[in-house]
Legacy VTK file of the C-alpha trace (Angstrom):
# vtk DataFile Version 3.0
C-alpha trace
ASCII
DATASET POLYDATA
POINTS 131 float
-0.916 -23.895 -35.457
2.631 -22.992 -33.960
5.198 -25.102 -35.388
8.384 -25.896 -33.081
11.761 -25.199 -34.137
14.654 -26.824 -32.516
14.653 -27.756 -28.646
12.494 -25.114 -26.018
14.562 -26.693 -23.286
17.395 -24.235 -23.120
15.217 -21.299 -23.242
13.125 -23.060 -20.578
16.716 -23.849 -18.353
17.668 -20.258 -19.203
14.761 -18.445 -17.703
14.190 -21.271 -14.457
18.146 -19.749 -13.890
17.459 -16.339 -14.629
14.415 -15.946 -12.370
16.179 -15.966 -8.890
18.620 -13.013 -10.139
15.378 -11.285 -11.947
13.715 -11.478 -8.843
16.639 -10.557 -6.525
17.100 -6.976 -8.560
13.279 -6.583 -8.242
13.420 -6.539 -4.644
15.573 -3.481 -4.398
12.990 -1.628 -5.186
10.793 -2.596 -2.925
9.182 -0.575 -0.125
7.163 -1.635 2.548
4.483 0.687 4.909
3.511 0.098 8.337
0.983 1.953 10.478
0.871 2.442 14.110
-2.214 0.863 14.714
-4.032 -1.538 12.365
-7.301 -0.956 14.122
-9.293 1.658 15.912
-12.955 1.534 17.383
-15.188 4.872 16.749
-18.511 6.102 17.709
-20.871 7.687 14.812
-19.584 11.004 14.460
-16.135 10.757 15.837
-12.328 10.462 14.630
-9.779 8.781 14.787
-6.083 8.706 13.566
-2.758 6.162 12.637
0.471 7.662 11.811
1.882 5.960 8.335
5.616 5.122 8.503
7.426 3.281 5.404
10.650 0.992 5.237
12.876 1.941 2.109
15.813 1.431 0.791
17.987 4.089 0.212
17.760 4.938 -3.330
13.947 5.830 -2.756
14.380 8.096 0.452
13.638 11.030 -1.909
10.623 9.195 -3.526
6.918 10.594 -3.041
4.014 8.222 -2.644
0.411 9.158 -3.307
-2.103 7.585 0.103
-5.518 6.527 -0.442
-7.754 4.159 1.345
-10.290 1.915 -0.041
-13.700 0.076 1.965
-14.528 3.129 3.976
-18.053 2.795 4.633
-21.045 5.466 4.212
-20.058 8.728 5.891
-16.680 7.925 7.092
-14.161 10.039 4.811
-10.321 10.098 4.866
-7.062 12.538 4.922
-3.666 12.413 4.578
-1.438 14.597 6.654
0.790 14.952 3.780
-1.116 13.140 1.085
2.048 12.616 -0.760
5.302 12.068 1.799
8.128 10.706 1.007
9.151 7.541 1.622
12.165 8.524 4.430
8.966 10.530 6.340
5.603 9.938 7.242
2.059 11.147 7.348
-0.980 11.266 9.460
-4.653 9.386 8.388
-7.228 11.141 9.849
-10.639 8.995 9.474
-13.841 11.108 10.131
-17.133 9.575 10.883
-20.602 11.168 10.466
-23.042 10.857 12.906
-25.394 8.550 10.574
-22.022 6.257 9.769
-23.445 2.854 9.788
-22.911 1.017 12.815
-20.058 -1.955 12.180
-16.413 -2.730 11.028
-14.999 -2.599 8.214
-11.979 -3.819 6.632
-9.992 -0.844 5.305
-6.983 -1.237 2.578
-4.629 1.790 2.444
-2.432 1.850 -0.771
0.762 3.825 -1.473
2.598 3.952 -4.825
5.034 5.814 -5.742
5.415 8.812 -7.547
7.376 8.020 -10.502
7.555 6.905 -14.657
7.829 3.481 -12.599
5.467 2.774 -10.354
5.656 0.287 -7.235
2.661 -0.075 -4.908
2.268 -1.384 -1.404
-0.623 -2.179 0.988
-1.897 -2.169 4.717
-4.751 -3.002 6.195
-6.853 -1.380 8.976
-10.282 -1.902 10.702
-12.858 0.426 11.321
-14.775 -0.193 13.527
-18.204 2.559 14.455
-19.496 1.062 17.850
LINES 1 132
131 0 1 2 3 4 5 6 7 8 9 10 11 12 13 14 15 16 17 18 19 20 21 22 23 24 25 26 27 28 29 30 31 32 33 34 35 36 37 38 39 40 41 42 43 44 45 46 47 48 49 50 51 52 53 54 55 56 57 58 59 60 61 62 63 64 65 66 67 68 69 70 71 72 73 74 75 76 77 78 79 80 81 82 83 84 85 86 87 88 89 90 91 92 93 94 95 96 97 98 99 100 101 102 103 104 105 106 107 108 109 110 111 112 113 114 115 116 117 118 119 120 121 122 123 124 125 126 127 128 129 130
């Protein structure tokens, strides 16, 4: 059905070259978010906290990010201490447990992405444990 016209080669060559400077610009943008403790240990009905710091470059100091975390497990719900910082700041995730929270761990992903007509997300992961 598709019907080729002259050599693909050259565009092939062209975007093999192009890709390590496409990729290089890319990275400028990118953000990364750390948290001060990847894991904390609860009982049922308790809290606990980790203090969300990000790594920026310069250009998105004055950027907002919106927080959420995904896996929390029944009766555990979550806060963000700003829920939208900027990237140059931080905020606080408070984690509250119910006192029929499911005994166990779970594996916790919390998300950032930014506030903008161009979006760039980033990840972390934390483990709850209820004990």
């Amino acid at each position: 059905m598709f019907r080729k016209i002259g050599s693909v080669a050259p565009v092939a060559l062209a975007l093999v070259l192009a890709a390590p400077a496409a990729a290089a610009v890319a990275s400028t943008d990118e953000y990364t978010m750390h948290l001060s403790k990847s894991a904390a240990t609860v009982t049922a009905g308790g809290q606990t906290s980790t203090v969300i710091r990000f790594t920026e470059p310069a250009k998105l100091e004055d950027t907002r990010v919106t927080l959420s975390v995904t896996g929390l497990p029944a009766g555990v719900t979550a806060k963000f201490y700003p829920p939208k910082p900027f990237l140059a700041a931080s905020s606080i995730m408070v984690l509250k447990t119910s006192s029929s929270t499911p005994v166990g761990t779970s594996a916790l992903t919390v998300s950032a992405i930014t506030i903008s007509s161009d979006p760039i997300g980033t990840t972390a992961p934390f483990s709850l444990t209820v004990g």
